[in-house]
C-alpha positions, 0 to 999 in steps of 0.5 A: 500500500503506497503512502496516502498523504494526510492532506488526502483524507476526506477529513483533512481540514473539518473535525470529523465525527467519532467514526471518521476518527476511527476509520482514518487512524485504522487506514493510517495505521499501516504508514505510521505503524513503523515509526509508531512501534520505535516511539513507544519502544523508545519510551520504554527504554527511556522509562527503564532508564530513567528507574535506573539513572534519573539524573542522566535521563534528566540530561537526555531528555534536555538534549531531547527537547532541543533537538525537537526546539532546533527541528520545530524551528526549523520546519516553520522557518524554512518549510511548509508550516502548512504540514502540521495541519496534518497532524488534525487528521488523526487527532481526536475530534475535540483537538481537531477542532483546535487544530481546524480553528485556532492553529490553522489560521497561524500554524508557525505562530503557534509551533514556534511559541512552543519550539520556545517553550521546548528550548527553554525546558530543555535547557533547564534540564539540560543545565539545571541544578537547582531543585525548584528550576528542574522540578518546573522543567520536568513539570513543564515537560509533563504537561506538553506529553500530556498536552499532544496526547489527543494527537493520538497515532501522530503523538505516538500515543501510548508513548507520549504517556510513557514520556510523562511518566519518564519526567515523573521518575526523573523528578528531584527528591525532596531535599528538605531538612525542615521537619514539622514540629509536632506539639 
């Protein structure tokens, strides 16, 4: 079966109904399920090595988060910003609609405002040290895998999930040697 554009799909640029939803990431499926299976292995194997190594999973995942800042960038500078919209395609109807309304009408707007917000997480976990600063990075990096989780095939779903969970375990221990009082 040859690669069918998203561009392509008779719900391409509407929100679709439930059904629709479903027959267009079941015909998707077979294109996206290579780099769908390395998505979700990766995060496994990124979650194994956050359990073991939280601090040097910390590290890999600033270096992570710039890279996709730098491609990010990079795509709406000097691509098509248009492509992203096919990301809408197998999103989950209530995201479709934010991807059909909002973020179509100024796509590199949108997505260089959050390559920003990846290149400052990403330096935070990268170069943080500081308790607090690396607690508001990993937070920050939980709430964009949670954010792009109705993207459903094209975030990689499960594994945007896998990723939260990854930031979770790389979360600093407390250091606090206040203890209450009690009385």
């Amino acid at each position: 079966m040859p690669f069918v554009s998203l561009k392509e799909f008779p719900t391409f640029g509407r929100v679709a109904t439930w059904e629709e939803w479903r027959n267009a990431t079941g015909q998707a499926l077979p294109d996206f399920l290579f780099p769908w299976f390395v998505s979700n292995m990766l995060g496994f194997v990124l979650l194994w090595i956050a359990v073991k190594y939280p601090w040097f999973s910390r590290k890999a995942w600033g270096a992570l988060m710039i890279l996709a800042s730098i491609v990010n960038s990079y795509a709406m500078l000097f691509m098509d910003p248009t492509g992203y919209h096919e990301f809408g395609v197998l999103a989950i109807p209530p995201m479709q609609h934010f991807i059909y309304s909002k973020f179509f009408a100024n796509p590199a707007f949108l997505v260089l405002a959050i390559a920003l917000c990846q290149l400052l997480v990403g330096i935070i976990l990268l170069l943080g040290e500081s308790p607090n600063v690396l607690k508001a990075g990993l937070a920050g990096t939980i709430v964009w895998f949670l954010s792009i989780t109705p993207l459903g095939l094209m975030s990689g779903f499960p594994s945007s999930l896998t990723y939260a969970t990854t930031m979770v375990l790389c979360w600093p221990p407390n250091t606090s040697t206040h203890k209450q009082k009690i009385s």
